[in-house]
C-alpha positions as CSV (number, residue, x, y, z in Angstrom):
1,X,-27.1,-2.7,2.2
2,X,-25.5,-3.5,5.8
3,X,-21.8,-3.9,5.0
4,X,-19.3,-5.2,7.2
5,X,-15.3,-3.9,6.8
6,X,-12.7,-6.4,8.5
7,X,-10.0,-4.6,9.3
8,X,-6.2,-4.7,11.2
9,X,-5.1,-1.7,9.4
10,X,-7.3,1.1,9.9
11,X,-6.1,3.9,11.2
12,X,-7.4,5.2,15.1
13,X,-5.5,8.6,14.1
14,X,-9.0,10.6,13.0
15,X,-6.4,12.9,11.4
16,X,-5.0,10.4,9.4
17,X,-6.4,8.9,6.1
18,X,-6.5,6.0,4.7
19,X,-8.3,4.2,1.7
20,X,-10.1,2.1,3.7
21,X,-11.2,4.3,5.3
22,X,-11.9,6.7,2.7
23,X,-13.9,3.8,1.3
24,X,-16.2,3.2,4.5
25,X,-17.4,6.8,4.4
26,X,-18.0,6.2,0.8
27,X,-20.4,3.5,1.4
28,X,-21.7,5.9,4.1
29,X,-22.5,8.9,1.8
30,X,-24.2,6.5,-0.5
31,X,-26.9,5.3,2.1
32,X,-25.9,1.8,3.0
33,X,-25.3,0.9,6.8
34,X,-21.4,0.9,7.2
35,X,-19.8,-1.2,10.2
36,X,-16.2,-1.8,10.6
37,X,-14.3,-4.5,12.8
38,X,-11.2,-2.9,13.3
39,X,-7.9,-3.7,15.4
40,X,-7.4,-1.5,18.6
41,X,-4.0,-1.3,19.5
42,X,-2.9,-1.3,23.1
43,X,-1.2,2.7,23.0
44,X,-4.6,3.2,21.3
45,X,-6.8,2.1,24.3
46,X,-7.7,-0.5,27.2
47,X,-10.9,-1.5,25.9
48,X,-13.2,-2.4,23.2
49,X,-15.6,0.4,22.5
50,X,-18.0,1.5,19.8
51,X,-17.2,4.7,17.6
52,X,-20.3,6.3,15.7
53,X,-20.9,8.0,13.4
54,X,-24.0,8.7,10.8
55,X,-24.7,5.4,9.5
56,X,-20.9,4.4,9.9
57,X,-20.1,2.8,13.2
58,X,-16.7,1.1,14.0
59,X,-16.0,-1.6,16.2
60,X,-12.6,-0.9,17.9
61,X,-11.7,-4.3,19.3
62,X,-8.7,-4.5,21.8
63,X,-6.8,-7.6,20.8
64,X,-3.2,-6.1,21.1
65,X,-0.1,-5.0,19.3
66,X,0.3,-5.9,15.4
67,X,2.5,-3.5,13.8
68,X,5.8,-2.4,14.9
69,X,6.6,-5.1,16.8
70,X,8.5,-7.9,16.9
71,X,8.2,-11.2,15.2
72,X,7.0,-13.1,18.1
73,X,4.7,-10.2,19.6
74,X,3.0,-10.0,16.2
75,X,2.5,-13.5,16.0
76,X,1.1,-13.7,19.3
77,X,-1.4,-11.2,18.4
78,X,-1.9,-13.0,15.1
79,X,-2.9,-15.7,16.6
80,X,-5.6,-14.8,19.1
81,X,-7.4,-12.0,16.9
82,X,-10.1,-14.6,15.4
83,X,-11.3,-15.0,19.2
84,X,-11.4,-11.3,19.6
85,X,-13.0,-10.4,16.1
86,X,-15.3,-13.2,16.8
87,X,-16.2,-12.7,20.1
88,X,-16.6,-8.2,19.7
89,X,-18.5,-9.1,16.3
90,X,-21.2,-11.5,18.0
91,X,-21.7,-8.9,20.9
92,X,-21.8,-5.8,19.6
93,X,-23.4,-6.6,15.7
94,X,-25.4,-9.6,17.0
95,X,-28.6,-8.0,15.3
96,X,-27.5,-7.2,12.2
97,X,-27.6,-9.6,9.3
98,X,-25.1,-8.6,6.9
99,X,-25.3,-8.4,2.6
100,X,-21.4,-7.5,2.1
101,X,-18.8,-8.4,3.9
102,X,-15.3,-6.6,2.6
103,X,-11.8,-7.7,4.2
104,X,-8.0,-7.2,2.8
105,X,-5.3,-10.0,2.3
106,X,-2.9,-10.5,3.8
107,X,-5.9,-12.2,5.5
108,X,-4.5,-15.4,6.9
109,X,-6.0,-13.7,10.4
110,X,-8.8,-13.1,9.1
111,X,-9.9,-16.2,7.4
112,X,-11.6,-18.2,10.5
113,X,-13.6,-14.9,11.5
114,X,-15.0,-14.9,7.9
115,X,-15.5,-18.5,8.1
116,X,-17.6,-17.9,11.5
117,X,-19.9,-15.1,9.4
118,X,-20.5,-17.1,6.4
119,X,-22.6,-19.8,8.8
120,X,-25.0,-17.0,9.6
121,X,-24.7,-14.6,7.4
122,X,-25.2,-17.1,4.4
123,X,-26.8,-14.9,1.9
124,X,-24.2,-11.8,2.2
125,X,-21.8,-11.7,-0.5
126,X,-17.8,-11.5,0.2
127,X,-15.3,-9.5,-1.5
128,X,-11.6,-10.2,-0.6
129,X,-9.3,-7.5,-1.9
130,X,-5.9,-9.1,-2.6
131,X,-3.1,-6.4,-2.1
132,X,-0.4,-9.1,-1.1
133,X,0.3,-12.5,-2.3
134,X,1.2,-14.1,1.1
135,X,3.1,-16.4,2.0
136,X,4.7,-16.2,-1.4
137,X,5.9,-12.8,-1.3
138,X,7.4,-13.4,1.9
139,X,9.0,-16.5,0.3
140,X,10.4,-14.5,-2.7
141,X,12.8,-12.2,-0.6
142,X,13.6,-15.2,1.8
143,X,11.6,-14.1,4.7
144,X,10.4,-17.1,4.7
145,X,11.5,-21.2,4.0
146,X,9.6,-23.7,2.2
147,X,8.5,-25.3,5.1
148,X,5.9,-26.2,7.7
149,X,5.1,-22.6,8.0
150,X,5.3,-21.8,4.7
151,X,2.5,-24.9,4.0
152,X,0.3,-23.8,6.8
153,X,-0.1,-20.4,5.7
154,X,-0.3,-21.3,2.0
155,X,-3.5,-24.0,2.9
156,X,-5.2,-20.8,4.9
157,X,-4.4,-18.9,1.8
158,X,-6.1,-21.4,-0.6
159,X,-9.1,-21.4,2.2
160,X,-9.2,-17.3,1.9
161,X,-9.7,-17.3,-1.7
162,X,-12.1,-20.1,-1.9
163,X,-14.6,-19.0,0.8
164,X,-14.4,-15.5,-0.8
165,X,-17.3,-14.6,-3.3
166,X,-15.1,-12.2,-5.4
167,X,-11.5,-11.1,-5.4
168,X,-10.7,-7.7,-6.0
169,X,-7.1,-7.1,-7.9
170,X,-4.8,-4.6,-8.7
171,X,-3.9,-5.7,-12.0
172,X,-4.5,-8.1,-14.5
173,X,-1.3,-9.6,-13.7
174,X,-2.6,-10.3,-10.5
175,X,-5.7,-12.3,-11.6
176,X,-3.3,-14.5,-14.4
177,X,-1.1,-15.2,-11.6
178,X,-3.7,-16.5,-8.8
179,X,-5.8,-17.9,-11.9
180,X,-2.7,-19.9,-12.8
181,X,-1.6,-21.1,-9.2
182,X,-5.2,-21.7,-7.8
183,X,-8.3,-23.3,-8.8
184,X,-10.4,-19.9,-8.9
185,X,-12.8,-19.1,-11.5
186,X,-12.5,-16.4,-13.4
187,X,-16.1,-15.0,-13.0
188,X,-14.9,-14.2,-9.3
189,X,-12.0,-12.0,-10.3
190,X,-12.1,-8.3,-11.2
191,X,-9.6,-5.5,-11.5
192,X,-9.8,-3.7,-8.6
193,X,-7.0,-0.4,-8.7
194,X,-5.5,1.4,-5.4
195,X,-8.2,4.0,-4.6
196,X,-7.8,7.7,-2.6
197,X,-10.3,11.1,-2.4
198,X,-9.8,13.3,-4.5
199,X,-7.9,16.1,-3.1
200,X,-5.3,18.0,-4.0
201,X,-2.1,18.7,-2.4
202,X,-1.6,22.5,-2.4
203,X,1.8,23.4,-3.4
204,X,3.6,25.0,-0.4
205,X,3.5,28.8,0.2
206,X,6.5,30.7,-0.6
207,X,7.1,30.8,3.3
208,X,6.7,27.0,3.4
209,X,8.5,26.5,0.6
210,X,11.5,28.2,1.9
211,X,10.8,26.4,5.3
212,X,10.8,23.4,4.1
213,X,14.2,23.6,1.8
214,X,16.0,24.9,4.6
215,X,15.0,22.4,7.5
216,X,16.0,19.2,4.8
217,X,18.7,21.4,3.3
218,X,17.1,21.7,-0.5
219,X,18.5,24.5,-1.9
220,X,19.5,24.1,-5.2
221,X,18.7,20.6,-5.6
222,X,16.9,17.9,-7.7
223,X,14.8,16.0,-5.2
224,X,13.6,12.4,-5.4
225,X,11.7,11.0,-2.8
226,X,11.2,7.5,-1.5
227,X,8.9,6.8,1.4
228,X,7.2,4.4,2.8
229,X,8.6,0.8,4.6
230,X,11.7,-0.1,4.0
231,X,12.2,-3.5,4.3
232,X,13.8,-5.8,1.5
233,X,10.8,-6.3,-0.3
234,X,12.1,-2.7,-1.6
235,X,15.8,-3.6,-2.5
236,X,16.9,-0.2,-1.2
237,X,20.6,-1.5,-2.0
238,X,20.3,-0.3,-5.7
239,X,19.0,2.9,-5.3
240,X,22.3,3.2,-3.1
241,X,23.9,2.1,-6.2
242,X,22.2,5.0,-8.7
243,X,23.5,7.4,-5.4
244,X,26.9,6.2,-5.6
245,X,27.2,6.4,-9.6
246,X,25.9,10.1,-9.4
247,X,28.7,11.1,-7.3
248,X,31.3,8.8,-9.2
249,X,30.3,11.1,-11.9
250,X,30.5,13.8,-9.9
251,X,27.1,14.9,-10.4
252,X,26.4,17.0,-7.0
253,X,23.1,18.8,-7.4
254,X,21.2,15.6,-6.3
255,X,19.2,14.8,-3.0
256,X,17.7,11.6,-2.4
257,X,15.4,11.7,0.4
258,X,14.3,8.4,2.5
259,X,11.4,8.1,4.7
260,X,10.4,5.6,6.6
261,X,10.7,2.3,8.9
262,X,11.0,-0.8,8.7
263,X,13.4,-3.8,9.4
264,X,16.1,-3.2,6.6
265,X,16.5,0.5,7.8
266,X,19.8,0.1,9.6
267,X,20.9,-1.9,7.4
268,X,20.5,0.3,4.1
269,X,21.7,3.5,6.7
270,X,24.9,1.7,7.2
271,X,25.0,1.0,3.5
272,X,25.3,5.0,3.1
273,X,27.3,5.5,5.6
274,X,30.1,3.0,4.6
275,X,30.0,4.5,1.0
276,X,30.0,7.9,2.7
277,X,27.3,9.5,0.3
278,X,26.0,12.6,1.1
279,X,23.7,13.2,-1.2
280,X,21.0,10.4,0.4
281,X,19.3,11.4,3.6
282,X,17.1,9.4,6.1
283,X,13.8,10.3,7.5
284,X,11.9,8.1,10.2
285,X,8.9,9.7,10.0
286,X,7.4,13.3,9.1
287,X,3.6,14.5,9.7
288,X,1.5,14.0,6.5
289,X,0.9,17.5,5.5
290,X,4.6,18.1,5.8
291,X,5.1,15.0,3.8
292,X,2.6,15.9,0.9
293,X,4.3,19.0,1.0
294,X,7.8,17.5,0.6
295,X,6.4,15.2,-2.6
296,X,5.1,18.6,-4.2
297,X,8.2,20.3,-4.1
298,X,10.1,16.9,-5.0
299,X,10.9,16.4,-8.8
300,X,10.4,13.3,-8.5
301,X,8.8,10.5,-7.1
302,X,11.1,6.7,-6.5
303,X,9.7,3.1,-6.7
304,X,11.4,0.0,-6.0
305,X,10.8,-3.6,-5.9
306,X,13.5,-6.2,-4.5
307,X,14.4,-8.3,-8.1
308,X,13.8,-11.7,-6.6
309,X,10.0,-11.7,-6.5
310,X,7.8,-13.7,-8.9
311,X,4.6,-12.5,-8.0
312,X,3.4,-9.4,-9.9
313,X,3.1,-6.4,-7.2
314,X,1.7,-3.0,-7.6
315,X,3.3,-0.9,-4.8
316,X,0.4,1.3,-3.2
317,X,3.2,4.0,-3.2
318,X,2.0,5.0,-6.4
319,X,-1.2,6.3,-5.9
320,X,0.0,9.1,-3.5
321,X,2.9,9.7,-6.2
322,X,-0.4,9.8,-9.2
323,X,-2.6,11.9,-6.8
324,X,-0.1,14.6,-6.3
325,X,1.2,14.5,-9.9
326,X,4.3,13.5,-9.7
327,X,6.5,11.5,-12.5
328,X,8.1,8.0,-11.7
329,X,11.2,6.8,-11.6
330,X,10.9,2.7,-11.0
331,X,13.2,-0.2,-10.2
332,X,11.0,-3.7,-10.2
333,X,11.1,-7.0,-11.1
334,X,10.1,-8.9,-14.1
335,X,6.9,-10.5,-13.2
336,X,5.1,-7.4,-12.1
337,X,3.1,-5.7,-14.7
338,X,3.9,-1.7,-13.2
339,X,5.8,-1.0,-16.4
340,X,3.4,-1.5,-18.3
341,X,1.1,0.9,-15.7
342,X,3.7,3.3,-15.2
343,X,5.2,3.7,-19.4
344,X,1.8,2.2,-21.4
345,X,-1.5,3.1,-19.5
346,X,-0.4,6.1,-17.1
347,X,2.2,7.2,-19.0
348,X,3.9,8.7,-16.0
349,X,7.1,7.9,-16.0
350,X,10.3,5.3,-16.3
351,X,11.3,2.0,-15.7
352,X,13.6,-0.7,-15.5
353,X,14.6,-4.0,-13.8
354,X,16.3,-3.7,-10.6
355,X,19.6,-4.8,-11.3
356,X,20.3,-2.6,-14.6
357,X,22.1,-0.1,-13.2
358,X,22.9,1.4,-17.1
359,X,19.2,1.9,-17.6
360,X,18.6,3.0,-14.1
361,X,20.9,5.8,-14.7
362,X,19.9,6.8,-18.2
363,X,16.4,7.1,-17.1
364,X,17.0,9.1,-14.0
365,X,19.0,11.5,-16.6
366,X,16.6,11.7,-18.7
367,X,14.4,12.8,-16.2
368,X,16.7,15.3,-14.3
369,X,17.2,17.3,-18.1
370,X,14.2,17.4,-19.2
371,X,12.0,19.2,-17.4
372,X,9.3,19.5,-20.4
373,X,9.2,15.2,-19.6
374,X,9.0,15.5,-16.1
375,X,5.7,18.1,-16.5
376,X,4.3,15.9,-18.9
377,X,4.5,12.5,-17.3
378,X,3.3,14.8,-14.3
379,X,0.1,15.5,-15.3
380,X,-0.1,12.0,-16.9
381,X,-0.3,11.3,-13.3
382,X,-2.6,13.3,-11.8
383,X,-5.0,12.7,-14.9
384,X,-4.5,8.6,-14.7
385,X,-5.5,9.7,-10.7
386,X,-8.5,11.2,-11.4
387,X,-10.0,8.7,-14.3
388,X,-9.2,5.5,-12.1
389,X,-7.7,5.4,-8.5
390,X,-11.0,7.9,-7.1
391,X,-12.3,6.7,-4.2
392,X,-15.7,7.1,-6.5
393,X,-14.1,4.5,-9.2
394,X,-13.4,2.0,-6.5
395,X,-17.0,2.0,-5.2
396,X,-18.6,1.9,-8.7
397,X,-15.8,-1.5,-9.6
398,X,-16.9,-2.9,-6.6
399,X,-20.6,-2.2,-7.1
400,X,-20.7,-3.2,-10.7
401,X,-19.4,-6.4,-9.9
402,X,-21.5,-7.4,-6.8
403,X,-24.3,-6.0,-8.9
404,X,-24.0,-9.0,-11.2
């Protein structure tokens, strides 16, 4: 097959992975014709260009800056990157007649580029895989009004999951919800889990080891580590509240660390700093070997949801956390189905709403004594890893279902 990936997120870092990625190459190694359509950033180059590879080439198309930037600037870009897809797609792949075209949500940006490739590429088939739940999501945590906006991205949303062939989900959650609020049929839907290679993360020398307990001041402690974007979508604000109960009890062999950006980050850091707790650090970033290497020597791994939303997320968090073998300790709302991933099918760790602080702090107990659980629900983990979030499982789901 010639298959087409549609991508803002792919990463220009050839260090850095990425599932998308990961999956590309996939489709490589299996003898189909792989071309991505991918954004290239302006600190990542001046000009569209061409990258190939053996039967893998990626488009890298200059339409500006989309992440890290402000509201307006990403908007901006938002706006004009159908006219750049549209117009790097029709130059560069104007020979090639597609048979799957594969692109992400949030894909509001995306929607009038697929649009454009459906009217030639007719008989290709087109699998959207629905990792957000925009502009709802957005509207959960109030980043967002019921408004104009909110209308005009809802009506592109709608178009997105009409003009898609199939729709790839996390978890059957996922499919009740958009079966329930849009008229999709259920033929078109398939479960569709978070996917990485299978690696694993070696755990760090004893030189490393030590390295790394002295640079984040370790020694002696029981780690938990959050990382990723921190934004309110993560309700940071009660895993404060577990920090601040620890030391209320005067429990003082605790280190939370948390690593990351995103727009909430001064906020939560001021949030520690007025309640003067030392045993929660910040990180903005650290390299991804070093990080792997901090989740090893962690005990264990945090997930948080803000409590507001009513659309049933699976934080992607948790694959890295399942690949290295780590257990789980998870704040979410109700509407997601990640307890039941996390406590029923993994069986990797604990949960409870965010907002029930009691529970929170029993379970994070009972994980800090027991260190028989916390090897158990660890290889729970790593096994759950390897029977369903391959890179391998994700390309056999996906071919299954296109197969039919």
């Amino acid at each position: 097959m010639n298959v087409l990936f549609l991508m803002l997120n792919y990463p220009f870092d050839k260090k850095r992975e990425h599932m998308y990625k990961d999956l590309s190459r996939k489709f490589a190694e299996e003898g189909h014709n792989v071309y991505v359509a991918a954004l290239l950033e302006n600190k990542n180059g001046n000009e569209t260009f061409v990258q190939r590879e053996k039967n893998h080439q990626i488009l890298w198309i200059k339409a500006g800056n989309y992440f890290e930037v402000n509201k307006f600037r990403k908007g901006l870009t938002a706006f004009f990157l159908p006219f750049y897809f549209n117009n790097a797609i029709d130059q560069h792949f104007k020979d090639i007649y597609f048979d799957l075209v594969i692109y992400p949500t949030p894909a509001i940006t995306l929607y009038y580029t697929v649009k454009k490739l459906k009217k030639k590429h007719d008989n290709a088939k087109y699998l959207l895989v629905v990792k957000d739940i925009f502009p709802q999501n957005a509207l959960d945590i109030n980043m967002l009004n019921k408004g104009l906006i909110y209308s005009f991205f809802r009506n592109i949303e709608k178009k997105i999951y009409n003009i898609s062939d199939y729709l790839g989900c996390m978890s059957n959650k996922n499919i009740e919800y958009l079966k329930l609020h849009n008229q999709i049929d259920e033929d078109r839907f398939f479960k569709l889990e978070n996917w990485s290679s299978v690696y694993k993360v070696d755990k760090p020398t004893d030189d490393e080891y030590q390295a790394l307990i002295e640079k984040y001041d370790l020694k002696d402690k029981f780690v938990c580590t959050f990382g990723g974007n921190i934004s309110p979508a993560n309700e940071l604000e009660f895993l404060i509240d577990l920090a601040a109960k620890l030391e209320e009890n005067n429990i003082k062999d605790v280190q939370f660390l948390i690593i990351g950006k995103g727009i909430a980050k001064n906020r939560i850091k001021n949030l520690i700093d007025k309640k003067e707790l030392k045993n929660i650090k910040m990180y903005d970033f650290v390299p991804t070997e070093e990080y792997d290497q901090l989740l090893a020597l962690s005990d264990v791994g945090l997930v948080n949801l803000n409590r507001n939303y009513t659309i049933p997320n699976i934080p992607s968090k948790t694959l890295n956390l399942m690949r290295i073998g780590k257990p789980v300790l998870a704040a979410t709302d109700v509407n997601t189905d990640y307890s039941t991933l996390i406590m029923e099918e993994a069986k990797c760790g604990l949960w409870c709403k965010t907002g029930d602080l009691d529970t929170y702090y029993q379970n994070f107990m009972s994980l800090k004594n027991s260190k028989e659980l916390r090897e158990i629900f660890a290889e729970n983990a790593r096994n759950y890893f390897e029977q369903f979030l391959t890179t391998d499982s994700a390309y056999q789901n996906i071919i299954k279902k296109i197969g039919e």
